[in-house]
N, CA, C and O of each residue as an XYZ file, in Angstrom:
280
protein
N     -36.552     16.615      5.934
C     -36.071     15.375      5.391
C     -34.587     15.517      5.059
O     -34.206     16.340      4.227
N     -33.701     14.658      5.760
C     -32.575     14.684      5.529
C     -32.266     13.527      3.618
O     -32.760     12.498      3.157
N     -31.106     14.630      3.099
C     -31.269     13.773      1.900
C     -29.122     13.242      2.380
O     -28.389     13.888      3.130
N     -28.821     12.186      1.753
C     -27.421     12.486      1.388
C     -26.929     12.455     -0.098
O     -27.375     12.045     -1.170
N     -25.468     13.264      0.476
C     -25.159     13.370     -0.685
C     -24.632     12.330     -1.819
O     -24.132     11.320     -1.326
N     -24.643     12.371     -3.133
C     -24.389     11.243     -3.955
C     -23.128     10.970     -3.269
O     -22.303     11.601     -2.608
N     -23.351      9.492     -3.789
C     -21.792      8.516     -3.907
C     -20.712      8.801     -5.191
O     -20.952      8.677     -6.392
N     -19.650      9.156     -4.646
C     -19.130      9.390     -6.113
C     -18.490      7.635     -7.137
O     -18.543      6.493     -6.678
N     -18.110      7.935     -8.133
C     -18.660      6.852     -8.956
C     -16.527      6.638     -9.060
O     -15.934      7.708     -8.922
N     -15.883      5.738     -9.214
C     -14.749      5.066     -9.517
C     -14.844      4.162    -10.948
O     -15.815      3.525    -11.356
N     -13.546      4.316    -11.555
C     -13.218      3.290    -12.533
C     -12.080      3.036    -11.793
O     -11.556      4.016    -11.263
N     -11.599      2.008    -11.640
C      -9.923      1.418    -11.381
C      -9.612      0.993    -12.859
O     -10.466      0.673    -13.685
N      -8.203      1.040    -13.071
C      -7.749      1.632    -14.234
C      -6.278      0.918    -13.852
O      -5.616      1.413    -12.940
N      -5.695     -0.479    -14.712
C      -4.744     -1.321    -13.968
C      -3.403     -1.552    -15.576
O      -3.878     -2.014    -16.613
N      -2.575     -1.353    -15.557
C      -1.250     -1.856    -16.081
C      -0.701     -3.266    -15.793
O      -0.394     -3.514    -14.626
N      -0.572     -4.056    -16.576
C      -0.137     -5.418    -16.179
C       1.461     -5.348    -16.639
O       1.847     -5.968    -17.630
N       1.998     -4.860    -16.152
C       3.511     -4.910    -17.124
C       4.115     -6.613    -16.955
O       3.569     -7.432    -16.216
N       5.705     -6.993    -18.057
C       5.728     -8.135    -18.089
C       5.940     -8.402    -16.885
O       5.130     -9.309    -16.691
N       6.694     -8.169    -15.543
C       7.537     -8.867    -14.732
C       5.961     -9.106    -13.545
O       5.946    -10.006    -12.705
N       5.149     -8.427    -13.676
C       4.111     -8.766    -12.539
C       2.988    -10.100    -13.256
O       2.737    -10.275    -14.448
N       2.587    -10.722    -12.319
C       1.999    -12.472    -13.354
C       0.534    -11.587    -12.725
O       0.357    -10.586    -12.031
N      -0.429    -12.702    -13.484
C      -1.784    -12.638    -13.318
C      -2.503    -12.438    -11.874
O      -3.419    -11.673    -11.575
N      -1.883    -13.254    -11.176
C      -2.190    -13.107     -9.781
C      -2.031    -11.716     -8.841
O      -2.842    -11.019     -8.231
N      -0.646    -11.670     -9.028
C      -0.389    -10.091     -8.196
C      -1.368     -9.263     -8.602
O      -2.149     -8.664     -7.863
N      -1.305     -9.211    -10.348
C      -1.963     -7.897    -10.574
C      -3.496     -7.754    -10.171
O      -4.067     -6.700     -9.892
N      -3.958     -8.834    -10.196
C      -5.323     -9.176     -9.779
C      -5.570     -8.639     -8.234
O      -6.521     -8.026     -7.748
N      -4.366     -9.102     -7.673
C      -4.481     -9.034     -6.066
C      -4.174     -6.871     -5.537
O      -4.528     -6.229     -4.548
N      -3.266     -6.416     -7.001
C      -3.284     -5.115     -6.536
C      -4.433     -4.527     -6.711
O      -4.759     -3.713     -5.847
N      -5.523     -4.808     -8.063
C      -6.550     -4.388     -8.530
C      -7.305     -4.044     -7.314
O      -7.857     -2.972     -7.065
N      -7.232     -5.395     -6.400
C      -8.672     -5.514     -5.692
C      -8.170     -5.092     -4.134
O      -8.842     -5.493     -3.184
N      -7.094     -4.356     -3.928
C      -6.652     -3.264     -3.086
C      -6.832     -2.274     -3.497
O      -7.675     -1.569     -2.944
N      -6.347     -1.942     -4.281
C      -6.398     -0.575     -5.254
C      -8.750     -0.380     -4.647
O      -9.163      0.561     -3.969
N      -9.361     -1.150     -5.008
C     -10.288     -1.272     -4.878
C     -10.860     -1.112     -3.605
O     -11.849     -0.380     -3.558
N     -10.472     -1.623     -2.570
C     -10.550     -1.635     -1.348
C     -10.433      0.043     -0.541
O     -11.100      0.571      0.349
N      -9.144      0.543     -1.433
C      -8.452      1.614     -0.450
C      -9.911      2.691     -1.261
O     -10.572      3.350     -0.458
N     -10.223      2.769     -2.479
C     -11.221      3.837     -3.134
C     -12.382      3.544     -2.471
O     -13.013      4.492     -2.004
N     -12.857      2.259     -2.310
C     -14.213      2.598     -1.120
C     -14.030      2.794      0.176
O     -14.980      2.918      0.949
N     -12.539      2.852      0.621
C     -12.474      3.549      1.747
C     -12.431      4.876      1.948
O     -12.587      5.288      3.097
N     -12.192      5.880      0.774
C     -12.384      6.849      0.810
C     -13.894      7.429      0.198
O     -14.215      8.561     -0.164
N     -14.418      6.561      0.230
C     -16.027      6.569     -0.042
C     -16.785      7.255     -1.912
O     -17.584      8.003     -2.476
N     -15.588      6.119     -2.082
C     -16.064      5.885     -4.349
C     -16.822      4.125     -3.954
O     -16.619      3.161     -3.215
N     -17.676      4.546     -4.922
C     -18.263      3.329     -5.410
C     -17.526      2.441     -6.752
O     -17.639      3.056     -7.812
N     -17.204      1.849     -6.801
C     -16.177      1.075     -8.004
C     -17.619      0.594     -8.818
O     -18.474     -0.224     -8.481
N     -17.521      1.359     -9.888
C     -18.537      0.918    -11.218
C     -17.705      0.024    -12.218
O     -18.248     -0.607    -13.125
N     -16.427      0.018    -11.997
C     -15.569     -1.021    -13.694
C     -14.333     -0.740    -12.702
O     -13.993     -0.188    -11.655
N     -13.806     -1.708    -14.055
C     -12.691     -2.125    -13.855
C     -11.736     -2.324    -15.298
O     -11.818     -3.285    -16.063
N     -10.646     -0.921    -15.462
C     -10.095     -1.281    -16.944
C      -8.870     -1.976    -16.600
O      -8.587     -1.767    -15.420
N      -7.783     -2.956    -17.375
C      -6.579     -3.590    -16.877
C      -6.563     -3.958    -18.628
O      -7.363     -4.400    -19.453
N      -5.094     -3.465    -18.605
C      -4.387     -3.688    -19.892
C      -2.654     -4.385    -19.923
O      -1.876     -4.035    -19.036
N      -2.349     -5.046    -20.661
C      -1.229     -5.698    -20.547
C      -0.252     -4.891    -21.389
O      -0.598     -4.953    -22.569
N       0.842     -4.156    -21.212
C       1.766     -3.401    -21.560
C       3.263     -3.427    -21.187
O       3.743     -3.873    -20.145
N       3.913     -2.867    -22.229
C       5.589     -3.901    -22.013
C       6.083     -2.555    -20.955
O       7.286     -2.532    -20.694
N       5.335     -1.605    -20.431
C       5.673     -0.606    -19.746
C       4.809      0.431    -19.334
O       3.674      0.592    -19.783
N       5.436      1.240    -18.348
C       4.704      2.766    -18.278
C       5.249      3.838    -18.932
O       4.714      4.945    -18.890
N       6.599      3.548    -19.733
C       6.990      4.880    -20.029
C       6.146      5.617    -21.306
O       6.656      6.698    -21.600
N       5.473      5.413    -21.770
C       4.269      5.683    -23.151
C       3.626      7.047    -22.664
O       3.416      7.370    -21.495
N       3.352      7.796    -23.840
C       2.603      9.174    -23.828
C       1.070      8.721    -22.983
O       0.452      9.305    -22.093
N       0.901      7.893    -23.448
C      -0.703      7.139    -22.485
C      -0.297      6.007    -22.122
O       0.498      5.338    -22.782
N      -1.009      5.514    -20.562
C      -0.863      4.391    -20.239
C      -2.083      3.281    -21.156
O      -1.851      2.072    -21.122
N      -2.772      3.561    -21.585
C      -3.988      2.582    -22.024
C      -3.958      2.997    -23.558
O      -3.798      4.181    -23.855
N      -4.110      2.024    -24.525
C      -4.245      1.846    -25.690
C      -5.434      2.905    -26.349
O      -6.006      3.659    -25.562
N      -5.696      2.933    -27.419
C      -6.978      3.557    -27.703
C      -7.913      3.486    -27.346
O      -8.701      4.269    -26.816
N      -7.927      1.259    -27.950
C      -9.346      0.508    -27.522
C      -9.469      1.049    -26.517
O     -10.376      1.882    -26.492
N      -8.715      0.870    -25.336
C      -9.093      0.420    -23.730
C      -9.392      2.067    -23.319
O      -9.681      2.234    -22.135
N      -9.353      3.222    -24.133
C      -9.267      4.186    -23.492
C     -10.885      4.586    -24.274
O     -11.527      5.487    -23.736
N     -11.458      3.931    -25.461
C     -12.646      3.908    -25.997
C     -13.572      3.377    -25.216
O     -14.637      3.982    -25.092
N     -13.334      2.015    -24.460
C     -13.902      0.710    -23.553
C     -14.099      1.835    -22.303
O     -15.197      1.588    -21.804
N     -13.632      2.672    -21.787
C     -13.516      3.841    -20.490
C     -14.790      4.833    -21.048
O     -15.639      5.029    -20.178
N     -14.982      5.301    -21.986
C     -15.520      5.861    -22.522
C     -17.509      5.901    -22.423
O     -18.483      6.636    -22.260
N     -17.022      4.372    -22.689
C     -18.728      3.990    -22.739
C     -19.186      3.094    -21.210
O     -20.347      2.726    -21.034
């Protein structure tokens, strides 16, 4: 009996900084999404946080890094 092997499991994990609007970021999410089940992840979530930048010791807040968590 042939078995295969598990699917591995994805979170996408998104930065909204100010200059990108609702749409783009939405539209990178669900590339970003696209390209990970092409390398054969299953997308279980989806975290996206609104931030005045990337330069921060963490990209995601506490909450959102608590919300990853569970």
């Amino acid at each position: 009996m042939e078995t295969k092997p598990p699917v591995p499991l994805a979170v996408l994990v998104g930065i909204q900084t100010p200059e990108v609007d609702d749409v783009a970021h939405e539209a990178s999410l669900e590339e970003l999404g696209r390209l990970v089940k092409t390398l054969g992840y299953q997308v279980v979530g989806t975290v996206s946080q609104k931030r005045e930048g990337t330069g921060a010791g963490s990209l995601l807040g506490s909450g959102k890094l608590a919300e990853l968590v569970h």
